[in-house]
C-alpha positions as CSV (number, residue, x, y, z in Angstrom):
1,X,10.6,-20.4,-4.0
2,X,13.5,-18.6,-2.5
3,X,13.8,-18.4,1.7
4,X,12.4,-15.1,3.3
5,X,14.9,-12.2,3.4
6,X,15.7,-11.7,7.2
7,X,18.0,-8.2,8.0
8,X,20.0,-9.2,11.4
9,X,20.8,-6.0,13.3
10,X,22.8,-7.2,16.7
11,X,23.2,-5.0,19.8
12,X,20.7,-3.0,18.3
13,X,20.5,0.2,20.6
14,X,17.4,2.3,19.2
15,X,13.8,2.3,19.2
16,X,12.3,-1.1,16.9
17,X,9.7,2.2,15.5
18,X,12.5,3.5,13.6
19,X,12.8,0.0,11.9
20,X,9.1,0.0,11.2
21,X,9.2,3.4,9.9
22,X,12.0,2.3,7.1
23,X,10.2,-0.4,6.4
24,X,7.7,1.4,5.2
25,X,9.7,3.4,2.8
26,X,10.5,0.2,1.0
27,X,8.1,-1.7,-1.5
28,X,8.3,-4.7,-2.9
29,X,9.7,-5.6,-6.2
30,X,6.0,-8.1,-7.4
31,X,7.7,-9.8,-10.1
32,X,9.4,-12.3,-7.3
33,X,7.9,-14.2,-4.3
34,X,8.1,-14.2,-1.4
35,X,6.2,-10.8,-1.3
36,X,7.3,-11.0,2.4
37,X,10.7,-10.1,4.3
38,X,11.4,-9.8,8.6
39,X,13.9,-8.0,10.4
40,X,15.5,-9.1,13.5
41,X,16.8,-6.7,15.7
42,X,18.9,-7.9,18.9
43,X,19.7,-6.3,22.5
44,X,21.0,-8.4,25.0
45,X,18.6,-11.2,25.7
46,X,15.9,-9.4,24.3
47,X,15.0,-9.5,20.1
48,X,12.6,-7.7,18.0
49,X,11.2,-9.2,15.2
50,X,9.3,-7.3,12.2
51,X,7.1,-9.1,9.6
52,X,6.3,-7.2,6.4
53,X,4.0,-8.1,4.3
54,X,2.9,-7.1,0.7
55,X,-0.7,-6.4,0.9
56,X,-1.8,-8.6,-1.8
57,X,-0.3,-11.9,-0.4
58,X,-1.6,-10.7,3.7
59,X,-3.7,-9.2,5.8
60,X,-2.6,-8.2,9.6
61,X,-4.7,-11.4,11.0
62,X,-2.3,-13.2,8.5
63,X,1.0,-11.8,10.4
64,X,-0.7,-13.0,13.4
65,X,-0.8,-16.5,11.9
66,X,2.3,-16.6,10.2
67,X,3.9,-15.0,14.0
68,X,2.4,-18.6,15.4
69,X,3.7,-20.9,12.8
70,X,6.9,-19.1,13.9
71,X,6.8,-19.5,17.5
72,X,6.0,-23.5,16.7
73,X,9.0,-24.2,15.0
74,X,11.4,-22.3,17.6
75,X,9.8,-24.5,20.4
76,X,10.5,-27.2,18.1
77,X,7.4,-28.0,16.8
78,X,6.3,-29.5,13.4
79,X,4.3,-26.8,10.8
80,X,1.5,-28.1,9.1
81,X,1.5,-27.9,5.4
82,X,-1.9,-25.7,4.3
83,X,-3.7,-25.9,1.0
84,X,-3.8,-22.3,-1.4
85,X,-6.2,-20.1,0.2
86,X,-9.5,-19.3,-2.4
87,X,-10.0,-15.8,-3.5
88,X,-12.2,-13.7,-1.1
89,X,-14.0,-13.0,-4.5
90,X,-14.8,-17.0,-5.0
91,X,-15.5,-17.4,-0.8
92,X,-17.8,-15.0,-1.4
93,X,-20.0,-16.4,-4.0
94,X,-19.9,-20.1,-2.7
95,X,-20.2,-19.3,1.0
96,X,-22.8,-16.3,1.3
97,X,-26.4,-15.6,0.5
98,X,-26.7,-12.4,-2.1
99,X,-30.4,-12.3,-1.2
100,X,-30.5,-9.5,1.6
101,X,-28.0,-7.7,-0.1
102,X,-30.9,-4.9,-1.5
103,X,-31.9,-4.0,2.4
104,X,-28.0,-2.8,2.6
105,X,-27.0,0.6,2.7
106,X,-22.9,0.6,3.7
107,X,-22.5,4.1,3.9
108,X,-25.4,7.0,5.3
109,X,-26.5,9.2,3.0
110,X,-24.4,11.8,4.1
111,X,-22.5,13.6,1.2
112,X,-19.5,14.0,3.2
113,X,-18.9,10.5,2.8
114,X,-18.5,10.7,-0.5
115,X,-15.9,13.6,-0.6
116,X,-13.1,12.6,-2.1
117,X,-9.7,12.3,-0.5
118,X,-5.9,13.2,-2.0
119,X,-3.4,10.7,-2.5
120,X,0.3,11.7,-1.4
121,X,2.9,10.8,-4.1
122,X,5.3,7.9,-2.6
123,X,8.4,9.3,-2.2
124,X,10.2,7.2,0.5
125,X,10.1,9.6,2.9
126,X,9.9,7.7,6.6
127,X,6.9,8.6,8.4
128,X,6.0,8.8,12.0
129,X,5.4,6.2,14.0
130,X,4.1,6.1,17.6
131,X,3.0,2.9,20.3
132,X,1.3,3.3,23.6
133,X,0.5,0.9,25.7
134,X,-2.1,0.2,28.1
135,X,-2.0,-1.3,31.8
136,X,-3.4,-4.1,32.6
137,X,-6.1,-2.1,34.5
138,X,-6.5,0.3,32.0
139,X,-7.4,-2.2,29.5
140,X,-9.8,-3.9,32.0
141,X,-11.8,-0.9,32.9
142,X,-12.0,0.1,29.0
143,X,-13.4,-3.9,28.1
144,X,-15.1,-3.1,31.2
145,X,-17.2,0.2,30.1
146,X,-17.8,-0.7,26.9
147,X,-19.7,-3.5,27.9
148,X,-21.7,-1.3,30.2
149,X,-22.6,0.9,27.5
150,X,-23.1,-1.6,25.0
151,X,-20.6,-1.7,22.3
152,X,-17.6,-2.7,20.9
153,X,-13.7,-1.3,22.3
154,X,-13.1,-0.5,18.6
155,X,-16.0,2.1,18.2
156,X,-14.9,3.6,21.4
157,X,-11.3,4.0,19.8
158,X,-12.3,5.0,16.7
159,X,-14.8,7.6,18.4
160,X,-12.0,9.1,20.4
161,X,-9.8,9.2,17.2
162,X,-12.5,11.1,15.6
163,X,-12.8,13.6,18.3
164,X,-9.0,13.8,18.4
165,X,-8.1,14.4,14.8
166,X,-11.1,16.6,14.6
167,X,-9.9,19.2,17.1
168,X,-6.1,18.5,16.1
169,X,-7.4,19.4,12.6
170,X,-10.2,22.0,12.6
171,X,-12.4,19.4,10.7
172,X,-16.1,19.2,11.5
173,X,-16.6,15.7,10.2
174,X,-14.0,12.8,10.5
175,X,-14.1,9.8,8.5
176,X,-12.7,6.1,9.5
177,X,-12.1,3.1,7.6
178,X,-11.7,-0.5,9.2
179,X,-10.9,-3.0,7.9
180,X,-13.0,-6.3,8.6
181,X,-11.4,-9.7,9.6
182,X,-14.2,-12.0,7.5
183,X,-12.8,-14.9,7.6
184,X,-15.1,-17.0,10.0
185,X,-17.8,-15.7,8.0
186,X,-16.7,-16.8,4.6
187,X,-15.1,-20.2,5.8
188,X,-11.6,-18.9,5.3
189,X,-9.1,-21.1,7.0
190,X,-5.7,-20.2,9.0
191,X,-4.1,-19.3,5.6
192,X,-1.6,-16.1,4.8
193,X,-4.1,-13.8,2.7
194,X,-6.0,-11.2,2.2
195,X,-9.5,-11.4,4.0
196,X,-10.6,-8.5,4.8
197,X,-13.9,-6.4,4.3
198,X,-14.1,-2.4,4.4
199,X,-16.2,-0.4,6.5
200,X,-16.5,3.0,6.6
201,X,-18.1,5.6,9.4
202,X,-18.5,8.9,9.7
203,X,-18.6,10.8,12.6
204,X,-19.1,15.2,13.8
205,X,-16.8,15.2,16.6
206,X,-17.8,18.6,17.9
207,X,-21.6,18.0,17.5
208,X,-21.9,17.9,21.4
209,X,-23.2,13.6,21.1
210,X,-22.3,12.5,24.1
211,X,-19.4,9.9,23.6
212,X,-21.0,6.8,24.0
213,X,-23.8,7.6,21.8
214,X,-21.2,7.9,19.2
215,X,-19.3,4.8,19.6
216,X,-23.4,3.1,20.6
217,X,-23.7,4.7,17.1
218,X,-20.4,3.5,15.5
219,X,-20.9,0.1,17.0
220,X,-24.0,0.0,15.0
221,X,-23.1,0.9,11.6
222,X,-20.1,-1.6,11.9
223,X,-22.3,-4.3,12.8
224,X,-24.4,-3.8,8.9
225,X,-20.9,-3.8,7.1
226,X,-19.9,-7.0,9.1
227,X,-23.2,-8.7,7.3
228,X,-23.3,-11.1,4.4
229,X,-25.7,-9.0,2.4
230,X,-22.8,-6.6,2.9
231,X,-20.1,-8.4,1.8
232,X,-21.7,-9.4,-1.1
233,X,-22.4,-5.9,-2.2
234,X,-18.2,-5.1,-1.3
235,X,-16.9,-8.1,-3.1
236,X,-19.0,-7.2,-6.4
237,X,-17.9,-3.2,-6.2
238,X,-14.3,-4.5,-5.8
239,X,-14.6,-7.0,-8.7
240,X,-16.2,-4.2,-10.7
241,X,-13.9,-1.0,-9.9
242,X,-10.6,-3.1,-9.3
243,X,-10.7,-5.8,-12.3
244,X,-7.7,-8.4,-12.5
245,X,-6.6,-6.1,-15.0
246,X,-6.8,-2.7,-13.3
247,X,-3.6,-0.3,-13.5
248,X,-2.2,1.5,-10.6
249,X,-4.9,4.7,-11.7
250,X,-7.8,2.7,-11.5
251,X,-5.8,1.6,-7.9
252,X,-5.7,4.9,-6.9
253,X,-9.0,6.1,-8.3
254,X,-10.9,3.1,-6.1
255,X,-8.9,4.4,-3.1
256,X,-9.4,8.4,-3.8
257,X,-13.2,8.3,-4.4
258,X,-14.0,5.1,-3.1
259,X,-12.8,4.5,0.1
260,X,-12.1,8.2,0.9
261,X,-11.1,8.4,4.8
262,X,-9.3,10.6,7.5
263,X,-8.5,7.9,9.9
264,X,-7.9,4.3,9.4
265,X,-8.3,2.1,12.5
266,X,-7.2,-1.5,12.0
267,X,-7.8,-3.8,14.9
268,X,-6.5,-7.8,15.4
269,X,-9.0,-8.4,18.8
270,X,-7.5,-10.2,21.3
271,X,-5.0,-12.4,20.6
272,X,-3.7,-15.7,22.1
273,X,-0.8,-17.9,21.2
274,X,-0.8,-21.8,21.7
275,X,1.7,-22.8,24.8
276,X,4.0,-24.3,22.5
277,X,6.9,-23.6,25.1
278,X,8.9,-21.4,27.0
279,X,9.7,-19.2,23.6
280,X,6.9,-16.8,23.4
281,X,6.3,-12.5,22.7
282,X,6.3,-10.4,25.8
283,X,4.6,-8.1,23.5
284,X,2.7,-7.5,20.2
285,X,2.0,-4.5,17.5
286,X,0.8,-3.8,14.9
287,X,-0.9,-4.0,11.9
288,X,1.6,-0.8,10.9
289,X,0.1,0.3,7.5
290,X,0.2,3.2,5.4
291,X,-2.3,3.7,2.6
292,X,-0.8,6.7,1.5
293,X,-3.9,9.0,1.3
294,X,-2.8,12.6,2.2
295,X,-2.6,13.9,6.1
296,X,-3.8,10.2,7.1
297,X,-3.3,8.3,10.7
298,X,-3.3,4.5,10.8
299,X,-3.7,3.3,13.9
300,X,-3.1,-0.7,14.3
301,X,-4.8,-2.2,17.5
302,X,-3.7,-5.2,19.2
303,X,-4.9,-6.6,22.5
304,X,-1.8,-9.5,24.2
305,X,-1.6,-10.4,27.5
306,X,-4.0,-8.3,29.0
307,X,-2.9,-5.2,27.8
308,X,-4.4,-2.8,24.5
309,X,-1.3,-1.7,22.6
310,X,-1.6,1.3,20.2
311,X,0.5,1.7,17.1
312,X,0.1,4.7,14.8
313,X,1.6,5.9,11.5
314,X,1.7,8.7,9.3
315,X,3.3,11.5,7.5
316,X,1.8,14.0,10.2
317,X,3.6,13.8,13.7
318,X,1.5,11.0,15.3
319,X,2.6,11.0,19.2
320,X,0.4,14.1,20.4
321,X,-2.6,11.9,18.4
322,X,-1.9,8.7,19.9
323,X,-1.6,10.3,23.6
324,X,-5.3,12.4,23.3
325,X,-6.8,8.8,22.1
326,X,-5.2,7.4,25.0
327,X,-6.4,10.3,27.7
328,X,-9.9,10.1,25.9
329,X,-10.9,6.1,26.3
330,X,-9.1,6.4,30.4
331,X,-10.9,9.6,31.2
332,X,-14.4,8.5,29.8
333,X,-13.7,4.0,31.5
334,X,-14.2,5.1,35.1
């Protein structure tokens, strides 16, 4: 297999979003591996990397893994060779029990769901991408509330998303997708793959709910698409709708009708690196994804070192978004 492109930019001056951005203008050519390239942007004693991934060959836990492998070998440590990964498909049917999947509804019967969305034509225009990141004590008293109120720091974000595209838009219901890290559940190991589960919520921001009723509520429907019966009924949709034969309309039919969303809200947890050495990331971002459905925001959620970071993306101007998110989860973590 040939090495991993790597683009060396020294004495690099600008912002590593700009990088990001082009990245994302670029796809990859799938007739030759790797389907995977970095960047490495310099400054002084400070570098920036970027991992890109194709989508078939990762998932953003797998950057996360791939990012630690990394950090072993420049602290000089060995990597440790790791059998093929199984298809989530065949995890699936060896590892999880199909028989509660007829008391599982994934999405509420609520035509709105079902709307479908439009697909913007790829035309290599960069989009906009924004970061914000929390304090230490921001990110504390946000871990801190949610608790209180009983549910997750990712329902909280993506209910002040919702409220924030909906007034930013004019829209009376606001749709998320996340995507769902499954691979404890299915027995995956630390492998570069995709294994990842969709959910999908639906939310009125202006229905006057108070706000943590709608992330207690979020929290909830989350938990039912984390379930096996669950991802039994996803893998055999997928299998059906997306056969190993399917052509890039059937691709985009799946996403248009199928996974139809507003906001997509893609969140890595909290995330620790082994203490390999003194070579280690003062900071992390990311997943930075674009899906390409029309008027979208992708928001990639990483929590390092004690602080939440933010990323988001999109062919809409993001920043204004990002900073209402930001203002909703401090004003509402006293």
């Amino acid at each position: 297999m040939p090495p991993i492109d790597l683009t060396l930019h020294r004495d690099y001056a600008q912002d590593w979003q700009l990088l990001a951005a082009d990245e994302l203008t670029r796809p990859f050519g799938r007739l030759a591996a790797p389907l995977m390239r970095a960047t490495l942007a310099t400054q002084g004693t400070t570098s920036t990397l970027l991992l890109t991934f194709d989508h078939v060959v990762a998932d953003g836990i797998s950057s996360v893994l791939v990012l630690n492998d990394l950090l072993a070998a420049l602290n000089g440590e060995a990597a440790i060779p790791l059998p093929l990964p199984m298809s989530l498909e065949d995890l699936v049917t060896r590892e999880l029990d199909a028989s509660g999947a007829d008391e599982v509804s994934l999405d509420a019967d609520d035509p709105r769901m079902a709307v479908p969305s439009s697909i913007r034509s790829f035309d290599g225009t960069p989009p906009y991408v924004h970061r914000i990141e929390m304090t230490g004590d921001e990110t504390a008293r946000i871990v801190d509330r949610c608790r209180r109120e009983q549910t997750t720091v990712h329902a909280a974000i993506v209910a002040a998303a919702s409220r924030v595209r909906g007034a930013e838009f004019g829209e009376e219901f606001v749709r998320t997708f996340s995507p769902i890290n499954i691979r404890e559940l299915v027995g995956q190991g630390p492998n570069c793959c995709l294994c990842i589960a969709s959910a999908r919520t639906g939310m009125e921001p202006a229905a006057g709910t108070d706000f943590w009723t709608q992330a207690r509520e979020i929290t909830r429907e989350l938990s039912v698409a984390r379930s096996a019966g669950a991802q039994v009924i996803g893998s055999t949709i997928v299998e059906q709708q997306l056969p190993v034969d399917a052509d890039y309309a059937a691709a985009e039919q799946f996403f248009r009708a199928g996974l139809p969303f507003e906001l997509m809200v893609t969140n890595l947890g909290v995330r620790n690196f082994a203490d390999f050495g003194p070579v280690r990331p003062r900071a992390i971002w990311g997943p930075i994804v674009l899906s390409q459905v029309d008027k979208e925001y992708v928001t990639g959620v990483v929590t390092y070192d004690g602080r939440l970071r933010m990323v988001s993306c999109g062919h809409t101007p993001t920043s204004r978004f990002l900073e209402g998110v930001r203002e909703m989860l401090t004003d509402d973590a006293p």
